[in-house]
SEVO-533545 format. One record per residue (C-alpha): x, y, z. Coordinates in pm, whole numbers, padded with zeros to 5 digits, always signed. Example, Ala and Ser with C-alpha at 12.3 -4.5 7.8 and 13.67 -1.06 7.14 Angstrom:
<nodes>
+01230-00450+00780/+01367-00106+00714/
</nodes>
This chain:
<nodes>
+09739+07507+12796/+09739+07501+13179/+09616+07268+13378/+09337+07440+13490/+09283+07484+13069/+09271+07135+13011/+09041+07017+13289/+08810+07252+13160/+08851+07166+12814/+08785+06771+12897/+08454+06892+13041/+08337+07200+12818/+08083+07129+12527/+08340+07180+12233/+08231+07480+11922/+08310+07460+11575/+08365+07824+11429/+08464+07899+11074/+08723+08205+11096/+08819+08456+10801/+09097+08662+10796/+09160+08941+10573/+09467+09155+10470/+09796+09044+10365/+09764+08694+10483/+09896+08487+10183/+10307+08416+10122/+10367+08528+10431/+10398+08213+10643/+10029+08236+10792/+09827+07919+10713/+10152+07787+10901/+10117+08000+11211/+09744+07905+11214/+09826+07499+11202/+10107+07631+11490/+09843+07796+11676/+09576+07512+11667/+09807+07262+11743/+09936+07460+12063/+09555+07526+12179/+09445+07197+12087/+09214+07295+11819/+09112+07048+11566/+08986+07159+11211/+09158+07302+10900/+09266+07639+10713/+09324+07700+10367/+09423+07974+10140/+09065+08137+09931/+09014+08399+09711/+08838+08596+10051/+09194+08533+10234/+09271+08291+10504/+08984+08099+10624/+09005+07819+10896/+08782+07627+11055/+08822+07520+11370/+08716+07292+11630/+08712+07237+12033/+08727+07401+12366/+08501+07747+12372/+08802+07931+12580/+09034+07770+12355/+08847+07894+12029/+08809+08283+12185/+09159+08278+12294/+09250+08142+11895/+09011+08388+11774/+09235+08673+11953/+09620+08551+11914/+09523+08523+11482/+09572+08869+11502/+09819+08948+11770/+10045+08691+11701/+10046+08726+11329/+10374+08683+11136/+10620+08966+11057/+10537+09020+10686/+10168+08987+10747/+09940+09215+10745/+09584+09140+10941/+09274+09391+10838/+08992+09195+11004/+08894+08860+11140/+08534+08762+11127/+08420+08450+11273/+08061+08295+11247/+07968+07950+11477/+07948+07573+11249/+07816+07267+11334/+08024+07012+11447/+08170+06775+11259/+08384+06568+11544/+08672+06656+11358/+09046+06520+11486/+09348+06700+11420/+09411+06974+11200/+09561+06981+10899/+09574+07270+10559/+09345+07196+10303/+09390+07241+09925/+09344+07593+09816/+09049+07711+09695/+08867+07984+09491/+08616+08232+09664/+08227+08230+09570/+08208+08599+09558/+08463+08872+09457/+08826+08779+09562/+08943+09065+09835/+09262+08877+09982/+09604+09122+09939/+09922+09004+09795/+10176+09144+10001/+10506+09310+09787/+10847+09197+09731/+11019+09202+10047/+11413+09206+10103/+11610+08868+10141/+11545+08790+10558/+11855+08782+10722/+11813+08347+10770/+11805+08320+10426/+12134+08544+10418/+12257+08297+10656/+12217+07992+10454/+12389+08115+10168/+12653+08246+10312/+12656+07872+10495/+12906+07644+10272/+12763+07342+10461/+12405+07448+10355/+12259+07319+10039/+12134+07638+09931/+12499+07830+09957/+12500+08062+09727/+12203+08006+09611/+12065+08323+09371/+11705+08255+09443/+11693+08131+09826/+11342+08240+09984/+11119+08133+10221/+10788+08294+10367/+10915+08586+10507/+11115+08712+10230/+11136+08725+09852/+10932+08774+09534/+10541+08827+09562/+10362+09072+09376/+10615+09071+09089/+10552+08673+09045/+10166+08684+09075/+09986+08557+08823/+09616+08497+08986/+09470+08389+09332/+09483+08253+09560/+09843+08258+09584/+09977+07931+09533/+10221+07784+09319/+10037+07715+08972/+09957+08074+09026/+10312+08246+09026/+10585+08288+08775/+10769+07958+08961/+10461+07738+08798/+10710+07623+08556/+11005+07537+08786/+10903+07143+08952/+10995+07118+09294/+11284+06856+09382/+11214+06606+09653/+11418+06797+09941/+11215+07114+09835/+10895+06949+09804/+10954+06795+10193/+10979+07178+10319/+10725+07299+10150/+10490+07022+10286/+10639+07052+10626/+10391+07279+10885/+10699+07307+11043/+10950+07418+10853/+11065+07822+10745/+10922+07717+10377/+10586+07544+10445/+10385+07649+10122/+10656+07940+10038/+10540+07959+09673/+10903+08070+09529/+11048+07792+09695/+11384+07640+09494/+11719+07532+09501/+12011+07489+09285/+11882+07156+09147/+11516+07238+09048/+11536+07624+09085/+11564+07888+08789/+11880+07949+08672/+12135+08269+08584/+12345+08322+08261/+12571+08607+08174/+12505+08716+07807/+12802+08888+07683/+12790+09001+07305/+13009+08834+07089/+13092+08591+07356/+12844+08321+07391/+12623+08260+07765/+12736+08082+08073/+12440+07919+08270/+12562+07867+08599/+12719+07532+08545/+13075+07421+08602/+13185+07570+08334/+13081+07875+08440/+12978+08137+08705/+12794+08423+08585/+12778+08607+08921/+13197+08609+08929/+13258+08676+08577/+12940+08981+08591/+13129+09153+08912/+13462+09088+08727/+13305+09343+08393/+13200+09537+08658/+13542+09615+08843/+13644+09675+08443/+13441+09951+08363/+13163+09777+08144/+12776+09850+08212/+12600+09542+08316/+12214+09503+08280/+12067+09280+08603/+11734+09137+08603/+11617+09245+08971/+11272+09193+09131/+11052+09405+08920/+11247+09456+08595/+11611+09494+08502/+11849+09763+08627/+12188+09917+08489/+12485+09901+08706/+12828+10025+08674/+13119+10100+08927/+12987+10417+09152/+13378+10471+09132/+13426+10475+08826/+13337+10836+08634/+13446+10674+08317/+13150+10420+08336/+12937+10660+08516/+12958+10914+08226/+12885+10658+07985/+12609+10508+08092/+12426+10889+08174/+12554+10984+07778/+12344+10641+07679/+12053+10687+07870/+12061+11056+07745/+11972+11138+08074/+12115+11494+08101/+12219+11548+08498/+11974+11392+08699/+12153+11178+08955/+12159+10814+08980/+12081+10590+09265/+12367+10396+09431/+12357+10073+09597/+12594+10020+09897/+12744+09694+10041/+12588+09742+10340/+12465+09968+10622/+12817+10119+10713/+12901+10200+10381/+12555+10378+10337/+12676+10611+10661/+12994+10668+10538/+12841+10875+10246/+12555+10994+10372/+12375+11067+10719/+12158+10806+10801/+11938+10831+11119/+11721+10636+11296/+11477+10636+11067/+11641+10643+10775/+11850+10324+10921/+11511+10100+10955/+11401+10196+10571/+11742+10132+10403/+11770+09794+10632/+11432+09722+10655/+11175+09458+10447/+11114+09739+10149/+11430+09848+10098/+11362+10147+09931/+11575+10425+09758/+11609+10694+10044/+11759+11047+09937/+11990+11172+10218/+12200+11439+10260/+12587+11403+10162/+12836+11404+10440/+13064+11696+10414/+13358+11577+10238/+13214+11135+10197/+13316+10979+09866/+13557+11219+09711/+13849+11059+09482/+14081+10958+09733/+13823+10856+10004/+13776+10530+10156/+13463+10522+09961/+13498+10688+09634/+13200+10853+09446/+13230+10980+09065/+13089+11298+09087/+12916+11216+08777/+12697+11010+08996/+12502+11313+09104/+12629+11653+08995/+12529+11918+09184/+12326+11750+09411/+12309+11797+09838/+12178+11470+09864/+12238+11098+09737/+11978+10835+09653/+12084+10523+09847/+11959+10166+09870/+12104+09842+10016/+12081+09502+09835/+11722+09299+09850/+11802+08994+09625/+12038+08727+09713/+12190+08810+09338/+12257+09174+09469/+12391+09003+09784/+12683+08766+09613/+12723+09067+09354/+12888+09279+09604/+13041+08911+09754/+13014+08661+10042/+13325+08601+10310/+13570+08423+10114/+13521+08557+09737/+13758+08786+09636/+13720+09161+09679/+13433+09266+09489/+13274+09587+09439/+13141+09847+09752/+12968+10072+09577/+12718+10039+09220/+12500+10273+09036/+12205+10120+08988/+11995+10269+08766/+11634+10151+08589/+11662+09969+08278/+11506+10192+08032/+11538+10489+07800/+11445+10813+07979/+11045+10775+07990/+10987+10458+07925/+10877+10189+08131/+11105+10009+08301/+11207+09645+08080/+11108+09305+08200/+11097+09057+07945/+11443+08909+07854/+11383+08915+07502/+11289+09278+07514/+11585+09364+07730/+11835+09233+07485/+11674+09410+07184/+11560+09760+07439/+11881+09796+07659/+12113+09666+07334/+12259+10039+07322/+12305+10087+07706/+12416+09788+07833/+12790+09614+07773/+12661+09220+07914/+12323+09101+08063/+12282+08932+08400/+11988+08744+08372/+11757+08455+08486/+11447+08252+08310/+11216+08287+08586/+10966+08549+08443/+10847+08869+08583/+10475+08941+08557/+10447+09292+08688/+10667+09563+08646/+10825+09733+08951/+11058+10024+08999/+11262+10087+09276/+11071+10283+09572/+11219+10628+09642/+11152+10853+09984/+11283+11110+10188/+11295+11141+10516/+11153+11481+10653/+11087+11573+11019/+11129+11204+11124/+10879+11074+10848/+10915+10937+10577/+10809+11085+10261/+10709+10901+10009/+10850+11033+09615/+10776+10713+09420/+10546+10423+09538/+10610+10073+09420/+10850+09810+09490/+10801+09700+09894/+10489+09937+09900/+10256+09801+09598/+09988+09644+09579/+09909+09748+09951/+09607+09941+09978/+09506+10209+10170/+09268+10234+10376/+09012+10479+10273/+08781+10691+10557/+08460+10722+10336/+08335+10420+10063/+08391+10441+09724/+08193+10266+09417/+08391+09981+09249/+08594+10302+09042/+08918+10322+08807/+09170+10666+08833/+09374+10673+08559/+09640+10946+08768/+09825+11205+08564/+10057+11163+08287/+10381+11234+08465/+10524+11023+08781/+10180+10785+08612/+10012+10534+08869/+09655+10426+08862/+09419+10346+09149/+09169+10100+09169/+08900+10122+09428/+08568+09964+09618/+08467+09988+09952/+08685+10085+10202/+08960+10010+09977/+09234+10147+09738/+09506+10034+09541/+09779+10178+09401/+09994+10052+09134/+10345+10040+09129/+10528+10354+08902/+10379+10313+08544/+10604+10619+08432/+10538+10923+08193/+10227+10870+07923/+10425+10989+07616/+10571+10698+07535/+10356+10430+07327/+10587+10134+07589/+10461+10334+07846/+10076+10315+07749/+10114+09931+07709/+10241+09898+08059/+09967+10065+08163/+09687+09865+07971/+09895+09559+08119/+09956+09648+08471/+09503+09788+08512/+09419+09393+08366/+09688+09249+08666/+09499+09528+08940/+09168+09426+08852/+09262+09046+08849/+09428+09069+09214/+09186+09232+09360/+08911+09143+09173/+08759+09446+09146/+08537+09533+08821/+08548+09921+08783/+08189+10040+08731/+08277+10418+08660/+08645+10616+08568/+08810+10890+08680/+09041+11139+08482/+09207+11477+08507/+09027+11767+08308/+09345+11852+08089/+09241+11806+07738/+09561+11715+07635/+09632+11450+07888/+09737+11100+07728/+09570+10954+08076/+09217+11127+07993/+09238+10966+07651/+09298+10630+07761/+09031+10700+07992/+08785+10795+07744/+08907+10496+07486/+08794+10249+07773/+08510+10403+07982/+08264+10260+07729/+07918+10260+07923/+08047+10341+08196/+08040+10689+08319/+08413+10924+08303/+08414+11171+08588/+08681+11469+08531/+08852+11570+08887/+09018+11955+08858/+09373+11838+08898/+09462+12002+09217/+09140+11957+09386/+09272+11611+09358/+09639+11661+09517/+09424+11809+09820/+09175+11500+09838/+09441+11251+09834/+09653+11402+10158/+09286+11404+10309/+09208+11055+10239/+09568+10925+10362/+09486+11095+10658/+09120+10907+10714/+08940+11269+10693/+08586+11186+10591/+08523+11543+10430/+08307+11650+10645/+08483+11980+10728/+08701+12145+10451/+09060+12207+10479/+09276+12483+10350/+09467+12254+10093/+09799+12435+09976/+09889+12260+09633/+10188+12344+09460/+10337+12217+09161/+10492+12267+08838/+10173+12218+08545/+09794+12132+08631/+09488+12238+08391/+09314+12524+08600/+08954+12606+08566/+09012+12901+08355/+09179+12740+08091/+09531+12867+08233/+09803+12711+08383/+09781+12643+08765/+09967+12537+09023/+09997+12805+09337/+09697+12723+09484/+09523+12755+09804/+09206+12577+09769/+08937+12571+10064/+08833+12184+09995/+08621+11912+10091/+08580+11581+09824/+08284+11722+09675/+08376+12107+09599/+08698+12348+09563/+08708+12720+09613/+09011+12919+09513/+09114+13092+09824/+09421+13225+09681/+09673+13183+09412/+10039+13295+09318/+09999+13574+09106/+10000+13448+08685/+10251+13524+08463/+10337+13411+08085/+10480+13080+08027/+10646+13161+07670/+10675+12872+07470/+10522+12643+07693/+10761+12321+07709/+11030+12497+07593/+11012+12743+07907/+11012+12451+08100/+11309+12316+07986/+11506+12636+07983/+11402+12812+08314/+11567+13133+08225/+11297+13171+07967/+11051+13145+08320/+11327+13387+08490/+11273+13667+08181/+10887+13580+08184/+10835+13688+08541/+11070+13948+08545/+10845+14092+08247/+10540+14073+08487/+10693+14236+08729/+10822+14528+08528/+11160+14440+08623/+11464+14503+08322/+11631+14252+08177/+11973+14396+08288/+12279+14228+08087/+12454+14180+08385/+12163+13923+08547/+12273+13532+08533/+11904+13490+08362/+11940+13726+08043/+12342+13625+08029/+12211+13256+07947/+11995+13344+07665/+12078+13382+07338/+12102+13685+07195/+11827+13617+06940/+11631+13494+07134/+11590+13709+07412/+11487+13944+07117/+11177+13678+07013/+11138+13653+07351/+11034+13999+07397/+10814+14016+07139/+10671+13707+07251/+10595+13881+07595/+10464+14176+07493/+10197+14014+07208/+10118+13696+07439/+10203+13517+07136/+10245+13170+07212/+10210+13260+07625/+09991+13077+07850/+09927+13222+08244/+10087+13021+08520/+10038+13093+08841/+10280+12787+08939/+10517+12766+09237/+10741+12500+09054/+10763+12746+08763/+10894+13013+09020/+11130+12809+09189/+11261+12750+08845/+11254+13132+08750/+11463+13249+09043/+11697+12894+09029/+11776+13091+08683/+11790+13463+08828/+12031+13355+09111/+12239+13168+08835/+12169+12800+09017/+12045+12629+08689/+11962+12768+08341/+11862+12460+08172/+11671+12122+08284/+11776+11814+08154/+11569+11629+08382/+11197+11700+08591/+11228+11995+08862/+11647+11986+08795/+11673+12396+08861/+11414+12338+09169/+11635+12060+09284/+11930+12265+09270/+11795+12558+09437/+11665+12308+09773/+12036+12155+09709/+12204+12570+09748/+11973+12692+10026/+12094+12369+10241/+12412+12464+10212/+12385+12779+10381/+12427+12855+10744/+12356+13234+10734/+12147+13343+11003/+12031+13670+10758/+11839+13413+10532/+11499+13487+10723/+11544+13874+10627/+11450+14047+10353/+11245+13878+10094/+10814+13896+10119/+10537+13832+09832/+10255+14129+09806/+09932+13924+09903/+09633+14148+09732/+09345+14201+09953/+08960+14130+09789/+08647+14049+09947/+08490+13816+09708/+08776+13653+09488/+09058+13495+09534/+09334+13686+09716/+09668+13768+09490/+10058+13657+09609/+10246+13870+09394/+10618+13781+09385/+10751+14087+09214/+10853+14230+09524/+11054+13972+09600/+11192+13949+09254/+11284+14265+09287/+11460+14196+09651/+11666+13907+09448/+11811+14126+09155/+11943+14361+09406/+12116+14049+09636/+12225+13900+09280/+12407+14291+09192/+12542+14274+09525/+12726+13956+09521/+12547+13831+09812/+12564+13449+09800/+12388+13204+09591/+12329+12991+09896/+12164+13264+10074/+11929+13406+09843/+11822+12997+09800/+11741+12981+10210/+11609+13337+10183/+11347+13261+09894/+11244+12939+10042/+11188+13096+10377/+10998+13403+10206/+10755+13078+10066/+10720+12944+10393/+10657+13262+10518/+10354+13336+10245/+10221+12991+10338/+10156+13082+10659/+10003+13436+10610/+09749+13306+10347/+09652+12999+10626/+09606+13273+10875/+09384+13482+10675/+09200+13156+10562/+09160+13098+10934/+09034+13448+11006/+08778+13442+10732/+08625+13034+10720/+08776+12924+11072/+08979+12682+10920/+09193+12514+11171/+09371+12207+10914/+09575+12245+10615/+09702+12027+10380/+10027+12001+10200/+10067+11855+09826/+10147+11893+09485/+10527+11799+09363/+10673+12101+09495/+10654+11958+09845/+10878+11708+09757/+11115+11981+09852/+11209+11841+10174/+11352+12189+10315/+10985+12396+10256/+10818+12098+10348/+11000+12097+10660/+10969+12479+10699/+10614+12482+10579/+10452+12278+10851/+10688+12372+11130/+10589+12752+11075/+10201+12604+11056/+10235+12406+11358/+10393+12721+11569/+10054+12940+11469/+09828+12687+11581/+09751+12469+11297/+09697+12082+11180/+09919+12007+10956/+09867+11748+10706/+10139+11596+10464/+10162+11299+10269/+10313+10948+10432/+10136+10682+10231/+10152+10827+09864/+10367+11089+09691/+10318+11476+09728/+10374+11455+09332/+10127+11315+09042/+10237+10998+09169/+09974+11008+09393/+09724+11175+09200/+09470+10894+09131/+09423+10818+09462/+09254+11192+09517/+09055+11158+09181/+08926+10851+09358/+08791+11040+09611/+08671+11292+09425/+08454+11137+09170/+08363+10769+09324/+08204+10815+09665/+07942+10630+09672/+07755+10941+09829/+07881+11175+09550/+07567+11243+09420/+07370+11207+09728/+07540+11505+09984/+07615+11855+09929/+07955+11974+10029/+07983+12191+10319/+07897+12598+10329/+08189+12754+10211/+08099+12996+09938/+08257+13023+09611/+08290+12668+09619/+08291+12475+09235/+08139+12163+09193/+08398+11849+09205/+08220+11616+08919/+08057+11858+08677/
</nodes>
């Protein structure tokens, strides 16, 4: 304080105020700060950790206290995050000093926010890399800007005896800092060190376990198996991961023939930031994500030429066949860190695929025990540790698209954090979708997401989700009064839903009513003007019993109207079609009275048998449900322009389609292709592709390249995008429109989409907080069916409209 300051605060009447603070505010270094702050401003009192967040009281000078009351916020620290500060005035109680007071649980419902796992901080890095530090090379080192949280949460507050690290005694030197207000570790929960700290061991079959004694070190011996070809299960943040040599196509081709998991490409962990660029490009933003706290997986394009055999940085190409773009991370955990080696170790590896640790489906393994008997086919040794995990987390993944960042799967760095919702919501469950699975738990202005469950056929996958709702409700101590579902019939989600809602009321959202609500909540729309939500995707349950997912849907939370659609056509088989796209290819073809020529790449890949049951299929219906979805387009022309005729792996010949029309540089690909858009003046207007189906079978004859008819067909999408918004805007007014459903994960007609929109005038809205995909489902069947005004206010005049919550 100044010296004016302190004269007045020797003559000022002092104030005793009892200040809450909400938000991320526990692990991350703030009770700390506070005793900082105080101290500095001459405050006297106390703070402690609650189950309502960070609440100090505090004692002296009036300026002083206002000037306390405003810097809490300001001045917070790096990994916290503040959502509101209330303050109410105490009597005094002549306190001296100020000092942090035992934890303590909340009267009322808990509503503090554990913050995620955040990347090692780079003074952390420093110490181990330090051989005069005590922690060098330490596999755990943390402190309260970095490390383990959400993962290692048992119940609140967040202290010790309520983590995973309960059963790990501090030593004395660790016990000092962590009592010390003014030390990096004060009350940093995961707190260790070699001597009282969990420990690693390398299991290798057949050849006993090292523990990270003298005798052995598991690290050096794990990145040894490594450089020899073996596939090495490591126990990570969230749950274990596979890892093999990136270089290697050997190992690489292994490990995808155990996991069975066709061609989808793996995710790669580089060294560090200048390997990253050296295979990909990385710009600005795309620098801060891969470097900064969340260290997600971020998809980025290839570099012409980067990590061919005989580069500086070598790639196997089994690592991601066919793909324009790699999925990229940079380590988070000190054990990633001394993996790829400090300064002095020998040459270790550059490069790693790291892959989940699970069968294709299933949730990703955490307990040791499991991973041994689970991962006992995929994995060659086991890098492990014996301090527990308590919730699962995957890796993050996002793309970066106009300069944003686009969000594919939500969890590690980004869960448990809420968002912040622009209309109230009853204490509610969502139970999501059962692909790309996550839940959402909501109350107030409130909602939280849970990390990737995963897909709902798998009975593992089910008990993850049974286990991971119990943590949610526990953290955030919400106690769901009514559930939310899909209306799919078949949906594993709606069953679980219905198992559990016992008294409690089940509201069924239409499924892509939902993907709409959920860009509109991100955004903080309160509903009170509709939007012209574009959703497509690959499968949703549409109102007429058929198969949607071309939709444009005039929307507010509380009713839909079908504004226009992409014209149906059969889906033979069902599943099957999905998983062999030139059964799609032949389907639409059919609808649009087009021949199944020999010489087309579509009726070339099937068999000659069937493409005779297929026909009868077609022409009886037998067996053939109407889509009208955009993903099952993409994947019928991927097929007709020869791209992909079979799908190992979710949206693989829509993948490869984005991954051919980036390649091309063809200034013709904005000519030539158009849907027929069907004018009516009461229902829902008709985007007939057969024109443009047409259009391709004549480039395909022609020899006109794959690459081009990709950019040509994704611009002719674009380009029906924004002649449906413009006749939605000539009709209702509508001025905003809103982008979702999985197919605008596409980052190309993402791109195109709203840039086109933007030019003609309108708001564009696209997701930045949750997935495009069912991934971020739930949080729009929150919206939907739990406002606490549901019941209470009509949606707004649009006729035509359906009812959200019948």
């Amino acid at each position: 304080m100044n010296a004016q300051h302190v004269a007045t605060a020797a003559t000022a009447t002092p104030q005793r105020r009892k200040v809450t603070v909400r938000g991320v505010v526990q692990g991350v270094g703030f009770r700390p700060f506070v005793y900082a702050l105080a101290g500095e401003l001459g405050l006297a009192g106390q703070v402690a950790n609650t189950g309502d967040g960070v609440v100090a009281e505090i004692e002296g000078d009036p300026e002083a206290l206002a000037a306390f009351c405003g810097r809490i916020s300001s001045e917070a620290p790096p990994l916290a995050v503040v959502q509101s500060v209330t303050h109410e005035p105490m009597a005094l109680a002549g306190s001296s000093g100020f000092s942090i007071a035992a934890s303590r649980s909340s009267s009322g419902t808990a509503r503090t926010l554990v913050a995620p796992d955040t990347a090692t901080c780079a003074d952390c890095l420093a110490e181990m890399r330090d051989p005069d530090d005590r922690r060098h090379r330490h596999p755990f080192i943390t402190c309260t800007h970095c490390g383990p949280r959400f993962t290692i949460v048992t119940g609140l507050p967040y202290d010790r005896g309520h983590t995973t690290m309960a059963g790990f005694p501090m030593c004395a030197p660790c016990e000092s800092e962590y009592g010390d207000p003014g030390n990096r570790r004060f009350h940093a929960q995961p707190v260790a060190c070699h001597d009282c700290g969990p420990r690693l061991r390398l299991h290798v079959p057949g050849q006993g376990a090292g523990d990270g004694g003298e005798d052995a070190e598991p690290v050096a011996a794990a990145r040894q198996l490594l450089a020899d070809g073996a596939i090495v299960a490591i126990k990570g943040l969230g749950g274990y991961h596979l890892a093999c040599d990136a270089a290697d196509a050997g190992s690489v081709d292994l490990l995808r023939k155990r996991k069975a998991r066709g061609d989808k490409p793996f995710a790669l962990m580089a060294r560090d930031i200048e390997d990253a660029g050296r295979l990909v490009h990385v710009d600005a933003v795309a620098r801060d994500l891969l470097t900064g706290g969340r260290r997600p997986i971020v998809l980025l394009r290839r570099r012409t030429g980067a990590g061919q055999p005989g580069t500086e940085l070598a790639v196997a190409d089994q690592v991601a066949p066919r793909s324009a773009d790699l999925g990229v991370m940079l380590p988070y955990t000190p054990l990633h860190h001394l993996l790829f080696g400090l300064p002095g170790d020998p040459d270790g590896p550059r490069l790693l695929v790291m892959t989940s640790g699970n069968l294709g489906g299933e949730p990703i393994v955490t307990d040791d025990q499991e991973a041994l008997e689970r991962l006992a086919s995929l994995a060659d040794a086991w890098l492990t540790h014996d301090r527990p995990i308590h919730v699962p987390c995957d890796d993050s993944v996002v793309r970066v698209t106009d300069g944003e960042q686009l969000p594919v799967r939500r969890s590690r760095g980004y869960a448990p954090f809420p968002v912040n919702l622009p209309r109230p919501v009853t204490a509610a469950l969502a139970v999501g979708g059962d692909l790309k699975n996550t839940f959402c738990i909501g109350e107030g202005h409130h909602a939280w997401l849970s990390a990737h469950i995963g897909d709902m056929d798998d009975l593992a996958t089910l008990t993850a989700f049974d286990g991971a709702e119990r943590q949610m409700e526990k953290i955030t101590g919400v106690r769901p009064a009514l559930l939310a579902a899909d209306r799919h019939p078949g949906y594993r989600s709606v069953r679980w839903a219905q198992r559990n809602a016992r008294d409690r009321p089940l509201r069924r959202v239409q499924h892509h009513h939902a993907h709409i609500a959920s860009v509109m909540a991100e955004h903080g729309l309160d509903g009170s003007r509709a939007v012209l939500g574009v959703a497509f995707d690959g499968t949703g349950y549409g109102d007429d019993g058929t198969v949607w997912g071309g939709e444009f849907l005039i929307a507010d939370y509380d009713a839909y109207r079908r504004f226009a659609h992409l014209s149906p056509a059969p889906l033979p088989g069902g599943d099957t079609a999905v998983r062999r796209p030139y059964r799609t290819a032949l389907a639409r073809l059919h609808a649009a009275g087009l021949p199944w020529d020999s010489d087309l790449p579509c009726t070339a890949a099937c068999p000659e048998a069937e493409l005779g049951t297929l026909a009868v299929q077609l022409r009886s219906g037998l067996g053939c449900v109407p889509t009208s979805s955009m993903g099952r387009l993409f994947d019928a022309v991927s097929s007709l322009a020869g791209v992909c005729h079979h799908s190992g792996y979710e949206a693989q010949a829509a993948m490869e389609l984005e991954a051919a029309a980036v390649e091309c540089h063809d200034e013709r690909d904005a000519l030539g292709y158009e849907f027929a858009v069907g004018s009516s003046s009461d229902g829902p207007l008709a985007c007939d592709p057969a024109p443009l189906l047409a259009r391709v079978v004549t480039d395909v004859r022609g020899g006109v390249p794959t690459e081009l008819i990709a950019a040509r067909f994704h611009r002719a999408v674009a380009e029906l995008v924004r002649r449906v918004c413009a006749a939605a805007r000539e009709r209702h007014g509508l001025e905003t429109v809103a982008l979702s459903g999985g197919v605008f994960a596409n980052a190309l007609l993402s791109a195109t989409c709203a840039r086109g929109l933007r030019e003609d005038g309108f708001t564009v809205l696209r997701h930045r907080l949750v997935p495009p995909n069912d991934g971020g489902l739930a949080l729009g069947q929150l919206m939907v069916a739990a406002r606490k005004d549901v019941t209470e206010r009509p949606g707004p005049e649009v006729p035509g409209h359906v009812t959200a919550t019948p």
